[in-house]
N, C-alpha and C positions, 0 to 999 in steps of 0.2 A: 822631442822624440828620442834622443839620444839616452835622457833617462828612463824611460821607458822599458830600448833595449838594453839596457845596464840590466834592468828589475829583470825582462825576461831570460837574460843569461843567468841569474843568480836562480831565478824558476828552473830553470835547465842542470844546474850542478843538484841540484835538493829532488832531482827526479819528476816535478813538474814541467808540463808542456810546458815551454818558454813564450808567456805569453804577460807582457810588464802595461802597468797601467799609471797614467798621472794624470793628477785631476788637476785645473789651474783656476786661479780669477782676475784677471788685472797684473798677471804680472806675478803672483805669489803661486805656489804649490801648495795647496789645503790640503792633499792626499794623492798617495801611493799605493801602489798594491804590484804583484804580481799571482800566476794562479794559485793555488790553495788544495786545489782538490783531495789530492793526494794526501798529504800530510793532514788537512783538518778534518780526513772524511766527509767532506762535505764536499755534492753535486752541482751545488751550484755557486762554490766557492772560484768563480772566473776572475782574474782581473777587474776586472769593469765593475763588476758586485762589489767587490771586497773595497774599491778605492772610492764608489756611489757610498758604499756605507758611511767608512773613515769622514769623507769629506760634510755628508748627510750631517754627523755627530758633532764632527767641529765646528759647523757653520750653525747645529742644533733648528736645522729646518730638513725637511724630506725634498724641497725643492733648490735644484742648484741653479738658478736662475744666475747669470752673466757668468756660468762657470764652462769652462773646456774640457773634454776629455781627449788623450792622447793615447793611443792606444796601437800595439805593436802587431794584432790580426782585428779583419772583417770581423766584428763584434757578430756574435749567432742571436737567434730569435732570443733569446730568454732576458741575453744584453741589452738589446735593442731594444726589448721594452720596459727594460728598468731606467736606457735613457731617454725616452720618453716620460713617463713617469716622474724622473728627477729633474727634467725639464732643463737639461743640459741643452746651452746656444750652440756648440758647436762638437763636430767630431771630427779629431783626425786621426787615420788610422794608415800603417801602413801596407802591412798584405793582405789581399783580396784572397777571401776563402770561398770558394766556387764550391765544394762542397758544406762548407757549414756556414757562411754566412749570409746573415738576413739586411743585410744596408743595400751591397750593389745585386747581390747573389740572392740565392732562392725566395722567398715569401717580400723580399724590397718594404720591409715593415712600414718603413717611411714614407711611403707613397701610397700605402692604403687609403682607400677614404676615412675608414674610420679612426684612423691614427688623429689624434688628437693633439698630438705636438710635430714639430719638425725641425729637427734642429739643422743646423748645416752643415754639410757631410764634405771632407778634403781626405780622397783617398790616394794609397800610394808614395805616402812621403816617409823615408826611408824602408820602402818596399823591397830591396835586394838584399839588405841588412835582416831584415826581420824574416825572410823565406830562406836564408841562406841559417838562419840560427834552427828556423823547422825542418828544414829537413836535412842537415846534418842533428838534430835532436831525434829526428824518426827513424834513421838510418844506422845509428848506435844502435838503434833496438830490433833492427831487424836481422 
């Protein structure tokens, strides 16, 4: 997690929400990311996308099967189904987004019936680090 928050600090100077992503498997780091949005124009350049991708390319399969994601907020609906999708074993993420995220918060993607994967969800680890990087990020701009 520690690299993670590194990623979403360097998101935060670049004027991205600070929001850092590491993909793992065994022990190695197949991919990184932090957000995107801003700088590539692109919406659904989140963490989590951009480092599903990276990892997707290196591994050269759409499926991350025995890979981790590590991720420094509650990943939103759009995440959550691309980890699904990539069929990532596990998520750990640090701060719970009551407004925008879909793991423990609004739509609980994971727990639909129709959710077709389920990977296994460890929230709140480094959760003070990563809420204290948002909203001293949000509070610069207010």
């Amino acid at each position: 997690m520690r690299h993670a928050l590194a990623l979403a600090d360097a998101a935060a100077l670049a004027g991205e929400v600070p929001v850092g992503a590491v993909i793992m498997r065994g022990g190695e780091v197949l991919a990184t990311s932090a957000n995107a949005m801003i700088g590539g124009t692109d919406p659904t350049a989140h963490a989590e996308i951009v480092a599903i991708r990276r990892a997707a390319e290196r591994l050269g399969s759409p499926r991350l099967d025995g890979c981790d994601l590590w991720v420094t907020l509650e990943p939103c609906a759009m995440c959550a189904g691309a980890i699904v999708h990539a069929r990532l074993a596990r998520v750990y993420f640090a701060a719970d987004d009551p407004k925008g995220g879909a793991v423990l918060h609004g739509p609980r993607l994971f727990h639909q019936p129709t959710c077709h994967h389920r990977p296994d969800v460890y929230p709140g680890i480094g959760a003070q680090a990563a809420a204290r990087q948002l909203r001293d990020f949000f509070a610069a701009r207010r």
